[in-house]
MIBA-839723 format. One line per 2 residues: their letters; for each residue x, y, z of C-alpha. Coordinates in steps of 0.25 Angstrom, whole numbers, plus 5000, padded with zeros to 4 digits. Example, Ala and Ser with C-alpha at 12.3 -4.5 7.8 and 13.67 -1.06 7.14 Angstrom:
AS> 5049/4982/5031 | 5055/4996/5029
***
This chain:
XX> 5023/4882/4563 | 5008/4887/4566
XX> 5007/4873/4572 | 5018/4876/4581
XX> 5015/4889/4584 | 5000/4885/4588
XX> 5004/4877/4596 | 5015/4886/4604
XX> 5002/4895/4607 | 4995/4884/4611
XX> 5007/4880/4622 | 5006/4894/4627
XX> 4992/4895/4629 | 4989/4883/4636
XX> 4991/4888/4649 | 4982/4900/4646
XX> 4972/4889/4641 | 4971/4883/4653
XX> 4969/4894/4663 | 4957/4898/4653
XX> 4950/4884/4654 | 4951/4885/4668
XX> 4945/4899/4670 | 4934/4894/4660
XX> 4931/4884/4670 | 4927/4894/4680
XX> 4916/4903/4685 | 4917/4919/4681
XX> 4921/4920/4695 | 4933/4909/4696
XX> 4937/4916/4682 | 4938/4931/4686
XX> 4945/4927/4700 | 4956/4918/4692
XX> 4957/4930/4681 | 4959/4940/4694
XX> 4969/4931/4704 | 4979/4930/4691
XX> 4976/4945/4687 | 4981/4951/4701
XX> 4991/4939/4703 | 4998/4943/4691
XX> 4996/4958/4692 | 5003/4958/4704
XX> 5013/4947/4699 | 5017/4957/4688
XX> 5017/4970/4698 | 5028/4963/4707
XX> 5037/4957/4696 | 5038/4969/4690
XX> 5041/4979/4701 | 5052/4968/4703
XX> 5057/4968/4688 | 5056/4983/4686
XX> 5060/4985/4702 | 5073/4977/4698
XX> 5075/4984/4684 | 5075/4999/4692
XX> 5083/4996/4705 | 5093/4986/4701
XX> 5095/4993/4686 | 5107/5001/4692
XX> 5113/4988/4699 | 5109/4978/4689
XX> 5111/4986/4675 | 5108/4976/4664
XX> 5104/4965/4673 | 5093/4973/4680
XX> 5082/4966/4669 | 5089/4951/4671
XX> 5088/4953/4687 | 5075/4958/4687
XX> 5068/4948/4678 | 5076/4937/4687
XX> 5068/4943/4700 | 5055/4946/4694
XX> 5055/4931/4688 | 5059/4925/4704
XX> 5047/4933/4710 | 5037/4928/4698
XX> 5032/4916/4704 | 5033/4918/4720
XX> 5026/4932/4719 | 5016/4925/4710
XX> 5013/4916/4721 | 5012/4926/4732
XX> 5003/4935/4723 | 4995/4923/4719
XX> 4993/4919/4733 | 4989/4934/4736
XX> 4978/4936/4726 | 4975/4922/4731
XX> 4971/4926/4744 | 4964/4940/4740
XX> 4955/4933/4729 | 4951/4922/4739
XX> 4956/4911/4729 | 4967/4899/4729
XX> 4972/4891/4719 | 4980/4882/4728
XX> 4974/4872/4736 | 4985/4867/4744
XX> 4987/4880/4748 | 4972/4882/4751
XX> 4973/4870/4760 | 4985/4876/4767
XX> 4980/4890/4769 | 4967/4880/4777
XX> 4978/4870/4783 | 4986/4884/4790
XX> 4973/4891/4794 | 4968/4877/4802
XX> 4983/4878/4808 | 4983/4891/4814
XX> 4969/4888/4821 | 4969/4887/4836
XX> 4960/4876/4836 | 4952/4865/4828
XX> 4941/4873/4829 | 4946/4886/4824
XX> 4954/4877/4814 | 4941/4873/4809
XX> 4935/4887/4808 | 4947/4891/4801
XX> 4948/4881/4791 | 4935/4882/4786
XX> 4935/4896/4782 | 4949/4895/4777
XX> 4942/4882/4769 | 4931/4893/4763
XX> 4943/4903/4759 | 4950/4891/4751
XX> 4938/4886/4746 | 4934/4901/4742
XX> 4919/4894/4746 | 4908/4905/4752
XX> 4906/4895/4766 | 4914/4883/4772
XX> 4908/4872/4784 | 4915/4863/4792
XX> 4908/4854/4800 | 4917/4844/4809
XX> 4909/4833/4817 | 4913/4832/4832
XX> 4912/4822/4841 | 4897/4819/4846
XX> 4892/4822/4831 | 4894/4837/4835
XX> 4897/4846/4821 | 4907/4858/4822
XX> 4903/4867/4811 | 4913/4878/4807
XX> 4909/4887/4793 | 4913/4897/4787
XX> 4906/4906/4775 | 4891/4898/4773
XX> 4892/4886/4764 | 4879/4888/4754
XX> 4868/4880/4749 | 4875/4869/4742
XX> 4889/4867/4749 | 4901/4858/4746
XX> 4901/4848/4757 | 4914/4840/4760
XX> 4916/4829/4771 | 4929/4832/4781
XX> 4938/4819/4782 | 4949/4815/4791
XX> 4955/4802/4787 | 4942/4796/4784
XX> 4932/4801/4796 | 4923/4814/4793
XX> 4925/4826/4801 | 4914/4833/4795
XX> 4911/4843/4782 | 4916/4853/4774
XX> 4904/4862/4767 | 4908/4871/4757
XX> 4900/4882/4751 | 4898/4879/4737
XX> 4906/4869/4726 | 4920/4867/4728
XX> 4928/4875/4719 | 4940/4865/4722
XX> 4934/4852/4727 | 4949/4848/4729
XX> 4952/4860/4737 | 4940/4856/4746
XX> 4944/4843/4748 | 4960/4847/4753
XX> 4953/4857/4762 | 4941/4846/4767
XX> 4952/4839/4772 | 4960/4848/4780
XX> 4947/4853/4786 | 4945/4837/4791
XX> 4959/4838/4798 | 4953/4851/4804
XX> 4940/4843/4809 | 4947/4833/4814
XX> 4954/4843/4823 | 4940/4848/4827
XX> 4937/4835/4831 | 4947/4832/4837
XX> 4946/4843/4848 | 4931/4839/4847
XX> 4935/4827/4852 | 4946/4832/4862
XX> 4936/4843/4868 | 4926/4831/4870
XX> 4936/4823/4877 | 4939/4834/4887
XX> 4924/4836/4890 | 4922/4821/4893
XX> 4934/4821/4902 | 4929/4832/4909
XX> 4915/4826/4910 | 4922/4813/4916
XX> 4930/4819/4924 | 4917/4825/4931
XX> 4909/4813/4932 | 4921/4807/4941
XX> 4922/4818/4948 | 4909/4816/4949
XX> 4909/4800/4952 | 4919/4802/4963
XX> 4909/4813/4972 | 4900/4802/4968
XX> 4907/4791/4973 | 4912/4798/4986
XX> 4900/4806/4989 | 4890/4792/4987
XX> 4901/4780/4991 | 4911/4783/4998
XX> 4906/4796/5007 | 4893/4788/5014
XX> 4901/4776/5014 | 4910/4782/5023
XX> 4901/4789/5030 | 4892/4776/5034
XX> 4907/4771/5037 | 4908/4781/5047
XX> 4895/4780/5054 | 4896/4764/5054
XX> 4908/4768/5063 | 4905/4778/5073
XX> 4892/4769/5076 | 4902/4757/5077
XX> 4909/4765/5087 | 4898/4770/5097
XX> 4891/4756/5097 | 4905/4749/5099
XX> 4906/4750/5116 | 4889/4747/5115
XX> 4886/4736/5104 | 4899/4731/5098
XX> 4893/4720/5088 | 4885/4734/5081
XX> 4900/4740/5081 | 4905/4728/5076
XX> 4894/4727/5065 | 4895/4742/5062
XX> 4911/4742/5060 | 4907/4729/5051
XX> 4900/4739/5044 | 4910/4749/5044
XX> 4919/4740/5039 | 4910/4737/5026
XX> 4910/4750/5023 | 4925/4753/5025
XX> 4926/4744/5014 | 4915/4751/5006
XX> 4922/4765/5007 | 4935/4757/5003
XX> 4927/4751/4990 | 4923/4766/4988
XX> 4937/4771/4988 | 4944/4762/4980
XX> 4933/4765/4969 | 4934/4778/4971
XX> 4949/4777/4968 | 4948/4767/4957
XX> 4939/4777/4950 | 4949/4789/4950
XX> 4960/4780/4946 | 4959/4766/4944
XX> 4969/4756/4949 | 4970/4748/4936
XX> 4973/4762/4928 | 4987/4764/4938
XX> 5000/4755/4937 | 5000/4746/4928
XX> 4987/4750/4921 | 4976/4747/4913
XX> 4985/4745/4899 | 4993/4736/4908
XX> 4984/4726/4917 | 4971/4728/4906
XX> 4958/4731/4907 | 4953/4718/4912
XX> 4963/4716/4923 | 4961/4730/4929
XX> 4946/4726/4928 | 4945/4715/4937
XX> 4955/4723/4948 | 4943/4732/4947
XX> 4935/4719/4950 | 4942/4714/4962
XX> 4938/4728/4970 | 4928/4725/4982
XX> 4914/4724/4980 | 4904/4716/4971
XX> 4912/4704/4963 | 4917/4707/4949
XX> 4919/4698/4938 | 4927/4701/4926
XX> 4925/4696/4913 | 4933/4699/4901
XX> 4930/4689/4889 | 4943/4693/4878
XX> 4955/4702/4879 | 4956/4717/4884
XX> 4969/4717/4877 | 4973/4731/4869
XX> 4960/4738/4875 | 4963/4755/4872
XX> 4968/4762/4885 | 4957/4771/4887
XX> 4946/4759/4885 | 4953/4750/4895
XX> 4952/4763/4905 | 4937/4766/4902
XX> 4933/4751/4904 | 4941/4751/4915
XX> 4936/4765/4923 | 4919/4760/4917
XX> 4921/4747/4925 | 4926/4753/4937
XX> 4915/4764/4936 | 4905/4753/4934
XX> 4911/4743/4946 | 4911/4755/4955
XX> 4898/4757/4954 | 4892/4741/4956
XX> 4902/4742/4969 | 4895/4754/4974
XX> 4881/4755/4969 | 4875/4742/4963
XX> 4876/4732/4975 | 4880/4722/4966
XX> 4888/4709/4969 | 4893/4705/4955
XX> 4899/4713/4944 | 4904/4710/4930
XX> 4915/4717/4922 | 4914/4712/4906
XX> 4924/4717/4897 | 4925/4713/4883
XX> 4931/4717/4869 | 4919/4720/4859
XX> 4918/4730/4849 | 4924/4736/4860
XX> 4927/4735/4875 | 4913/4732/4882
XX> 4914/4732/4898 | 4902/4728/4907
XX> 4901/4728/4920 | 4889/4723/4927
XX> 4883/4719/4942 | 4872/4713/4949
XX> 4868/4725/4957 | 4856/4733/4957
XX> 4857/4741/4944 | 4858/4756/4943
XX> 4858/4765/4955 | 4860/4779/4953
XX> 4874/4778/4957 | 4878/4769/4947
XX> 4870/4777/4935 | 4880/4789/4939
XX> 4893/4780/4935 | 4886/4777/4923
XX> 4890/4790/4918 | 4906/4790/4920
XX> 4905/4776/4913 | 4899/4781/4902
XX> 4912/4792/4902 | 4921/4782/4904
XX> 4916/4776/4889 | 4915/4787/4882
XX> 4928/4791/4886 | 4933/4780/4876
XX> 4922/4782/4867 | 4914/4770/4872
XX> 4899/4767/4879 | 4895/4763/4895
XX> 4881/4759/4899 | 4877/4757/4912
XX> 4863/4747/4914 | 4854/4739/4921
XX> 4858/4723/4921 | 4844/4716/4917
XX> 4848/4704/4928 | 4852/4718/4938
XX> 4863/4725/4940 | 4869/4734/4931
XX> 4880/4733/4919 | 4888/4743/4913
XX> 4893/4741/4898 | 4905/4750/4892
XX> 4908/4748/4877 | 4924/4755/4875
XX> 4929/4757/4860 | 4943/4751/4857
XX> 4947/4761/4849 | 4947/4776/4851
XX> 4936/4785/4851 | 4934/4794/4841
***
């Protein structure tokens, strides 16, 4: 019977055993912050339930009768548990503590949502990261595009911080520096991991805003190109084309074999300014790109109808398939060739050209001449090459043939830039 009775006692204490180990595991601090969250939780817990119980007991008695007490212990016993919550949820938030992590994360998750944008999302969930963590400081740094670091604190991290890397399906965005030792390492973790999705968002728009500035930048340099072009080309072509005539016409009554030789000359350069336009409009939109276009007829087919055009001959070799090449490679190869024939037609003299393409580690394109190397002219297109390759996160280099001449060399990824 003691046995038995022993052992009832020990049943009820068990619970009480418990919570005891636990606060024996903590700091003075942790201790007396656990004692005072139950202490006001069930202090008001007790007020509430009992102005209901009592309430019920004095209003309803005259209604009710005898059944006041059996109504009244019904109701308080309904309230028990949702107005434990509510008040635990209370003290919660004016002790700065949490219990919860799932809800933690949430309280994070619904902060980053109601952001206006990645950056301010960023900014937000690092100091609601603090508050969960209930840490002194809390660092984010994201790595942008170009090795750049966006650095967003909150609080000062300390001496010795935690430091936690942020990943997003196996790529690092950056860290997570935390004031201090963790007091829920797993709690950390949940939260590192929606602070990545929150870096990925920052560099995303990194990424997007960089996008919009190199579109910007090349949409100048054509601007650019096309006042070259019409300015250095075309304008003193047509201006030596109209001189050539008016002298053809005052020597023609006088001296016809000089008109005859000057409308030869004339002639020439007719064909000239025609060269001129039709490169002019082959640059702002090339022919291969409308109808059918590039998917359709492929690269090396719209490369050799850039190579029938008047001028210097050009060859076209293409050792393997061009088959299945990405959209945006196809056009970038296509618009650095075109740049790069444009420019042997108008400034290298040459009489030869040749267009390599070829399937590596990536798509390679040359295209070389024979002409006299690297006139001012020609250093200028170097540049909106270069664009064209970086646009699809590839290279272009532009430079002196040891046997003369010049060759331009593009290497273009076949898969996407990151």
């Amino acid at each position: 019977m003691r046995k038995r009775a022993r052992l009832v006692l020990l049943r009820a204490a068990g619970p009480l055993l418990v919570r005891a180990a636990v606060l024996s595991g903590m700091d003075r601090r942790g201790r007396a912050l656990v004692l005072l969250n139950r202490a006001l939780v069930y202090a008001a817990l007790t007020a509430v339930v009992g102005a209901v119980y009592f309430g019920i007991i004095t209003l309803g008695g005259p209604l009710l009768g005898s059944l006041s007490g059996l109504v009244a212990a019904l109701a308080a016993g309904a309230l028990f548990h949702p107005v434990r919550l509510r008040l635990q949820d209370v003290v919660n938030r004016l002790l700065g503590s949490e219990r919860d992590p799932y809800r933690l994360a949430d309280r994070v998750s619904r902060t980053v949502q109601e952001a206006n944008g990645p950056a301010e999302a960023l900014a937000s969930a690092a100091t609601a990261t603090r508050r969960a963590l209930g840490a002194d400081g809390v660092v984010v740094e994201v790595v942008l595009p170009g090795g750049r670091v966006r650095r967003v604190a909150d609080g000062e991290p300390g001496t010795h911080p935690s430091v936690v890397r942020l990943m997003w399906h196996g790529r690092s965005m950056g860290w997570l520096t935390v004031a201090g030792e963790p007091r829920d390492p797993a709690l950390l973790d949940m939260l590192a991991r929606q602070l990545a999705e929150v870096a990925h968002a920052v560099q995303l728009s990194a990424d997007l805003q960089r996008s919009r500035e190199r579109m910007l930048v090349t949409r100048e340099e054509e601007r650019h190109r096309l006042r070259r072009n019409l300015h250095d080309g075309l304008g003193p072509t047509l201006t030596s084309l109209a001189l050539s005539v008016d002298e053809a016409r005052r020597s023609l009554a006088s001296d016809p074999d000089a008109a005859e030789t000057l409308l030869s000359k004339a002639r020439r350069q007719m064909s000239e300014a025609v060269v001129d336009v039709r490169d002019l409009v082959y640059g702002l939109r090339p022919p291969a790109l409308d109808g059918a276009g590039l998917d359709e007829i492929g690269l090396e087919s719209a490369l050799r109808m850039l190579a029938d055009a008047p001028g210097p001959r050009v060859d076209v070799v293409v050792p393997g398939s061009l088959a299945e090449l990405p959209a945006a490679v196809e056009v970038a190869a296509y618009k650095i060739a075109h740049e790069a024939l444009a420019n042997v037609r108008r400034h290298a003299r040459a009489t030869t050209a040749l267009i390599r393409v070829e399937r590596r580690d990536g798509l390679w394109l040359s295209v070389s001449d024979d002409g006299i190397g690297l006139p001012e002219q020609r250093r200028q297109g170097a540049a909106l090459m270069r664009a064209r390759a970086e646009e699809v996160g590839g290279a272009c280099e532009i430079d002196v043939r040891p046997g003369g001449g010049t060759e331009v060399v593009a290497r273009l990824p076949l898969r996407e830039a990151g």
